[in-house]
C-alpha distance (Angstrom), angle and dihedral (degrees) to the residues before:
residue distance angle dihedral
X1 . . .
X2 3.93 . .
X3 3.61 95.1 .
X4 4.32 92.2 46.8
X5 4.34 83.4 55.0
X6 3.93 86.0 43.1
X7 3.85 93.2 47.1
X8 3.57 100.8 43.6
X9 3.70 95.1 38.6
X10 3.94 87.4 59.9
X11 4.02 91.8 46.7
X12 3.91 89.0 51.8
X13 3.48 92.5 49.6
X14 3.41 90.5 55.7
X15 3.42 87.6 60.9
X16 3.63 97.5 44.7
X17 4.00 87.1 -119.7
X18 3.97 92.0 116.4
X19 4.01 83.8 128.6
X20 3.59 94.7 59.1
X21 3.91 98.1 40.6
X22 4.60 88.2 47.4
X23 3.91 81.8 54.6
X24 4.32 91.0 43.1
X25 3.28 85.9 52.9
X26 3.83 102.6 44.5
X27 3.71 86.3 58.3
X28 3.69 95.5 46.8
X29 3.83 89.2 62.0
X30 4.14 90.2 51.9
X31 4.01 94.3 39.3
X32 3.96 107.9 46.5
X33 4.14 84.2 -164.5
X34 3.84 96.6 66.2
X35 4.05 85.9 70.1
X36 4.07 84.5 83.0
X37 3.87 97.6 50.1
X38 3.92 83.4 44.0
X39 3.62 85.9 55.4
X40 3.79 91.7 48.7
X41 3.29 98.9 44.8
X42 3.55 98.9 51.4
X43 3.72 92.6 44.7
X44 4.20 83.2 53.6
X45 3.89 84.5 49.1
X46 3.85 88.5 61.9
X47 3.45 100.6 48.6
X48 3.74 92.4 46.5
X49 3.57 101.4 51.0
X50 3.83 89.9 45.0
X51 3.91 89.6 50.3
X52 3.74 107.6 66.0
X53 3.12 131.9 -19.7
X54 4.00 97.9 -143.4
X55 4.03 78.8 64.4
X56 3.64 87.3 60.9
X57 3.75 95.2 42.2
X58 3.76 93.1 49.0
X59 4.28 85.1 55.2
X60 3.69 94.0 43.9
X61 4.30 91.6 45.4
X62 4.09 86.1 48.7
X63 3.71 102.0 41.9
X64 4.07 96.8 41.9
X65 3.92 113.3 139.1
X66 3.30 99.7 -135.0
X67 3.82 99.4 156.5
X68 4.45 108.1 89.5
X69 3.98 80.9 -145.9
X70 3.56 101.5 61.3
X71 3.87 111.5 -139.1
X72 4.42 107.2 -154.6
X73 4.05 91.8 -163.8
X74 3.87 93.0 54.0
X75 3.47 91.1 44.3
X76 3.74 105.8 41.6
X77 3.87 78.6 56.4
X78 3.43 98.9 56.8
X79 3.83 100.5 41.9
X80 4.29 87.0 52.4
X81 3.58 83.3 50.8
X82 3.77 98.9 56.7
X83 3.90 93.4 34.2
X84 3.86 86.0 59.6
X85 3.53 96.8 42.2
X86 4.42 83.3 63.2
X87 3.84 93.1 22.9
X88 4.02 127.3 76.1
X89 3.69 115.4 -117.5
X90 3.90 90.8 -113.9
X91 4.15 97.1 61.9
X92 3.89 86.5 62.5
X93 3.76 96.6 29.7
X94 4.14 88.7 92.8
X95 3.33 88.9 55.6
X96 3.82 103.1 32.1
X97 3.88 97.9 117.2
X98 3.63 97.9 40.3
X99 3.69 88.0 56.9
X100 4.25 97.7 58.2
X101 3.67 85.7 48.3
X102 4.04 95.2 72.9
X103 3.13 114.5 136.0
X104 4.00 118.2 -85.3
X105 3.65 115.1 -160.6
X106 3.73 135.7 -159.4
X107 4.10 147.5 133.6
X108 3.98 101.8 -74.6
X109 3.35 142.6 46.4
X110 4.28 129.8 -6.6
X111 4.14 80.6 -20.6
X112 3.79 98.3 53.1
X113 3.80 130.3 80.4
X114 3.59 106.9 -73.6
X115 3.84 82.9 66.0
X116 4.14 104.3 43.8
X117 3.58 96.0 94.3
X118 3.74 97.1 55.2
X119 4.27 87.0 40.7
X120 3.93 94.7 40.9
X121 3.75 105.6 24.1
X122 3.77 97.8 158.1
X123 3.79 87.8 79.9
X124 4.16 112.0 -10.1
X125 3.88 89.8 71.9
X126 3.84 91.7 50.1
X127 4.05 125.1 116.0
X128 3.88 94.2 -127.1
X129 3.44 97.0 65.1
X130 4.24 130.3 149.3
X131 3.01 142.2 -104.5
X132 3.87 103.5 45.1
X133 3.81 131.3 167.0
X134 3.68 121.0 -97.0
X135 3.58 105.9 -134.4
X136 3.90 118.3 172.5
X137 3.96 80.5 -146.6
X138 3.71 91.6 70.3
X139 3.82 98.2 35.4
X140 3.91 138.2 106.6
X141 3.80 106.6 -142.5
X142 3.64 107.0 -138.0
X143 3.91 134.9 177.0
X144 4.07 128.0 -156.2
X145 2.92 148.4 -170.3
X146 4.23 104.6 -156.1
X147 3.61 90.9 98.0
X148 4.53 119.6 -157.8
X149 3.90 115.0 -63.8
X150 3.65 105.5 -170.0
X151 3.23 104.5 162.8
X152 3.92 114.6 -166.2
X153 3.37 92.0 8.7
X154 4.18 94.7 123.7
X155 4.13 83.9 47.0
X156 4.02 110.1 113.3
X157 3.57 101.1 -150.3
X158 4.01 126.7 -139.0
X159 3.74 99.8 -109.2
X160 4.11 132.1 4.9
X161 3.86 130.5 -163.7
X162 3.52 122.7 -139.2
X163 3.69 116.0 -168.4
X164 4.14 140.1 179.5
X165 3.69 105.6 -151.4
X166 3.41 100.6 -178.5
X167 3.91 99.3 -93.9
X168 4.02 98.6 46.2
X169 3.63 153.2 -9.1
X170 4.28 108.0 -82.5
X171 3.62 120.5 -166.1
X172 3.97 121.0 -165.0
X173 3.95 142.3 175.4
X174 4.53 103.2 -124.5
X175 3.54 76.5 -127.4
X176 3.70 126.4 83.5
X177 4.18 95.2 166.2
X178 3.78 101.1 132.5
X179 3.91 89.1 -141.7
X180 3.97 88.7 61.6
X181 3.37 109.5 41.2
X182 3.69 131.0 74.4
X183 3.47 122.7 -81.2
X184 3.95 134.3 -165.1
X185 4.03 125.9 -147.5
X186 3.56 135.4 150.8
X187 3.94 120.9 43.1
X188 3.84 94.8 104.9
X189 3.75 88.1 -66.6
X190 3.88 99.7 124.8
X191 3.74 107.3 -144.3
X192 3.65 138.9 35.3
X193 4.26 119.1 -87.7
X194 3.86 125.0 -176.2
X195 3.44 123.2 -143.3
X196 4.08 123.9 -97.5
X197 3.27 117.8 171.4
X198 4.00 134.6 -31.8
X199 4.15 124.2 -144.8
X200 3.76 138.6 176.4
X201 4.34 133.4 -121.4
X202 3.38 115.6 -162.6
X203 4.19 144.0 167.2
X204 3.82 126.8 -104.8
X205 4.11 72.4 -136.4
X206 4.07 128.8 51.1
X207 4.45 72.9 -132.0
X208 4.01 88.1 75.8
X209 3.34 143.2 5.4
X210 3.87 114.5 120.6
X211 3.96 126.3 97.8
X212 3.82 89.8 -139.4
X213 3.65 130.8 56.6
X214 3.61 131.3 -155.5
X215 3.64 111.6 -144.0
X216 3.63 91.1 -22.3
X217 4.41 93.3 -56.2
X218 3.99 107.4 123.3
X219 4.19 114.7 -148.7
X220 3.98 116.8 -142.7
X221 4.06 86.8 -111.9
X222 3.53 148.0 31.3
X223 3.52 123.0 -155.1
X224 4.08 117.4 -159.0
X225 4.34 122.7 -170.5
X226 3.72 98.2 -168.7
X227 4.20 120.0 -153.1
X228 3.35 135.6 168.3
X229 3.64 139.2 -157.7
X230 3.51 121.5 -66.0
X231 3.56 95.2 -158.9
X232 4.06 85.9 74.5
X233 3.36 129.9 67.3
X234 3.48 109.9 -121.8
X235 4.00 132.4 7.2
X236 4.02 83.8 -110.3
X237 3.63 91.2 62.5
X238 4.20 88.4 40.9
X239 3.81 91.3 58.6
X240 4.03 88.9 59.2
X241 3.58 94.7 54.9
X242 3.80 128.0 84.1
X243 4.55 92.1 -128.4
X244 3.90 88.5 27.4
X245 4.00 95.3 111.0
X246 3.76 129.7 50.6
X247 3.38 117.4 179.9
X248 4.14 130.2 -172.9
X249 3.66 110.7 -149.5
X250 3.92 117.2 -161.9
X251 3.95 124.7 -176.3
X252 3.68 121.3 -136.1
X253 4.11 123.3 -150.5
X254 3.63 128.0 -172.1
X255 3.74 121.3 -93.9
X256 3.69 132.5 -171.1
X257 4.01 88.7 -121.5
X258 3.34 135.5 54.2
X259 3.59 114.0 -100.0
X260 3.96 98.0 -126.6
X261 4.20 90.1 -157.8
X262 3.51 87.6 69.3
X263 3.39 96.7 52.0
X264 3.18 107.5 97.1
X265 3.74 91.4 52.9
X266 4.20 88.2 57.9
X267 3.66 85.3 49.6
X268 3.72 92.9 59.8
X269 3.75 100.5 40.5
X270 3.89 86.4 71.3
X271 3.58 87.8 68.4
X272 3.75 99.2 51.0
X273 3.58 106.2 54.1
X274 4.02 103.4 131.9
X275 3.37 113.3 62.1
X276 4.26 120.1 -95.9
X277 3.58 94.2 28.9
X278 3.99 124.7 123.0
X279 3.95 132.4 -178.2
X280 3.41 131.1 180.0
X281 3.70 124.8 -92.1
X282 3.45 109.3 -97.8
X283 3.68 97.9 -158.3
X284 4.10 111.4 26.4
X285 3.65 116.3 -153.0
X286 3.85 138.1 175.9
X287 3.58 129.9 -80.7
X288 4.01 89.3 -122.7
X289 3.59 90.1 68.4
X290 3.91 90.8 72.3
X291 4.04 93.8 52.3
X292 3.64 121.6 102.0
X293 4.35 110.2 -115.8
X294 3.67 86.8 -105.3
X295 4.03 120.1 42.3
X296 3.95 95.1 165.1
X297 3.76 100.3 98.3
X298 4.00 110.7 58.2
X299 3.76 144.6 150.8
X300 3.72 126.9 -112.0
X301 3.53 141.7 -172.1
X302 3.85 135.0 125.7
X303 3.74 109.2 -104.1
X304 4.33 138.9 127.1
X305 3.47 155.4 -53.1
X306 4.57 97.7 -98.7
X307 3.86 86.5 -137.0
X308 3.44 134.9 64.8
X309 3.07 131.8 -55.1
X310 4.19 77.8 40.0
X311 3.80 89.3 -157.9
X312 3.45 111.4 -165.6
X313 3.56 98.7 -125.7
X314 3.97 113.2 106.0
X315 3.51 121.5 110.4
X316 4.52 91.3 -162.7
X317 3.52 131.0 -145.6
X318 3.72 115.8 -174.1
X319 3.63 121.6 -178.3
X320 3.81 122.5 -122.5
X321 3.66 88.7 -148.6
X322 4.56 123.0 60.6
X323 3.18 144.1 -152.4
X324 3.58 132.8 -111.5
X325 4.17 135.3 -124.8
X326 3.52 128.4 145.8
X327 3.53 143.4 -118.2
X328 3.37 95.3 -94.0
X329 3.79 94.2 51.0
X330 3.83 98.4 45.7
X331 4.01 81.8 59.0
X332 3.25 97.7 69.1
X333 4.08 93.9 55.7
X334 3.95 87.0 60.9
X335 3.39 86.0 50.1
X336 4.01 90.9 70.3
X337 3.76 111.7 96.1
X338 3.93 130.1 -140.0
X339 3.74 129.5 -133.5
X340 4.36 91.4 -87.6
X341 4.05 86.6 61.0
X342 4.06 83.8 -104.6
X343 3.97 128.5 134.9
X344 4.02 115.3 -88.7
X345 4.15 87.6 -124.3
X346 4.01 127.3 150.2
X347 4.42 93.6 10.5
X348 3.42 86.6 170.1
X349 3.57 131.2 117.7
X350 4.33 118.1 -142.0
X351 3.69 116.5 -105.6
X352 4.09 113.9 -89.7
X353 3.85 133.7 -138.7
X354 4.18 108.5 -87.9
X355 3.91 80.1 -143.0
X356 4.00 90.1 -150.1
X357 4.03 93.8 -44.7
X358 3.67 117.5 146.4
X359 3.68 112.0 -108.0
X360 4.26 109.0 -170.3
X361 3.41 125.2 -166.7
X362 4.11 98.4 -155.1
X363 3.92 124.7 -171.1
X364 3.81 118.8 -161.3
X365 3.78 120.0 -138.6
């Protein structure tokens, strides 16, 4: 039975479905009949991915994770839809109705994040889990001297994606060539991480907003650049390591004015309303632009993605110092739409226990 998990788990990963085959095989252990559309389906696998290879490349095209956050529901969807596409009806009939009952996940009610753990307990339930509050009771004060290396951070590239994926507002380089992008070093972090993708959590309210807290006070947004290791491959093999994910977190406050670097983000919201829709940037603009004026006083502490799955694989840096945008601009995000027709509003998920981590609050000199 080992080697049929092993064995399938390595064809699914091919196919950058391992979310659909962890949840397969969840319900495999609590319904003793799945075993035989296991065995089917992995007997299908074999035949397919000896067939053609243009079958194979069609599956591994449709059922890319492209998203650095990975999202179970839109993947679980997406990896039944290509196994049916190869697969007769009858292999998945058994299981048919367990299937459309994956777990959905959002910011209210029995979807939101009171209820994660019990619909993604692989991770969710953990006791490293993200965002936290930053509370200068809990902290070690440190000071060093590894000051920022962000190297191609003042580089406007060519082309940038902007994207509403149903839960936030995703920005992204077209390229993902580890030798292009920008990468972040230094700052006590230990290793090298290029940059994937950043997005934005924000408040129905200017009251709330933000995923972290400073001393309990919430700020109407939350801005996350999200990197992974560049001693891995790919940001799908990042996510499964313990340091695979850094992430810089950035607060932003209201301001009177419009704060013109954003701009160009605001401009592109506009054309993303309805959930699952992308455009490209129409005015590209360096990562630096999204950094407070002074990065050298930070939080750290190891912690999680704040959406599901909620891998525990973030080492966090968030800035002591924000950002600003106005009230005007922070309009437009709540503007966005999700996949119900409903108002992106309060994407944030409620601080966690640190459960005994250390938490430092480091200043470079």
């Amino acid at each position: 039975m080992r080697d049929l998990y092993t064995t399938m788990d390595s064809i699914l990963k091919a196919l950058d479905c391992t979310n659909f085959f962890l949840f397969f095989r969840r319900s495999c252990y609590q319904h003793r009949e799945h075993m035989k559309v296991l065995e089917q389906i992995l007997n299908i696998c074999r035949v397919v991915l000896r067939s053609t290879m243009m079958k194979y490349l069609t599956v591994k095209i449709s059922c890319q994770v492209n998203s650095v956050e990975p999202r179970p529901p839109n993947q679980t969807k997406c990896c039944r839809s290509c196994l049916l596409g190869f697969f007769p009806s009858r292999v998945l009939a058994v299981d048919a109705d367990h299937v459309d009952e994956t777990p959905h996940w959002g910011y209210e009610g029995t979807t939101g994040p009171t209820y994660w753990p019990s619909l993604f307990p692989e991770f969710c339930s953990g006791r490293s889990q993200s965002p936290i509050d930053l509370n200068d009771d809990d902290d070690t004060l440190e000071t060093s001297t590894d000051d920022w290396v962000l190297d191609r951070y003042d580089i406007i590239p060519k082309k940038m994606i902007i994207k509403n994926n149903g839960h936030t507002a995703q920005i992204e380089w077209t390229t993902t060539d580890i030798r292009e992008v920008p990468n972040v070093s230094g700052g006590n972090l230990g290793d090298t991480y290029a940059f994937a993708q950043f997005h934005f959590h924000w408040g129905k309210k200017n009251n709330r907003g933000s995923e972290h807290t400073f001393n309990g006070k919430k700020f109407p947004a939350e801005l996350h650049l999200v990197h992974f290791n560049t001693k891995y491959d790919t940001i799908g093999d990042a996510v499964l390591k313990a340091d695979g994910l850094a992430v810089l977190g950035v607060m932003l406050e209201i301001a009177n004015e419009d704060n013109e670097d954003l701009s160009p983000i605001i401009d592109g919201l506009s054309t993303i309303v309805d959930a699952n829709s992308q455009k490209t940037l129409a005015t590209p603009f360096p990562l630096s632009d999204l950094l407070p004026a002074d990065t050298s006083s930070f939080y750290r502490y190891s912690g999680s993605l704040t959406t599901p799955n909620c891998n525990e694989v973030v080492t966090w840096t968030v800035f002591e110092n924000s950002i600003t945008i106005s009230k005007a601009q922070i309009e437009k995000f709540r503007e966005l739409l999700d996949e119900e027709g409903h108002h992106v509003e309060d994407n944030f998920r409620h601080v966690q226990p640190l459960n005994g981590r250390l938490l430092e609050k480091i200043q470079l000199v």
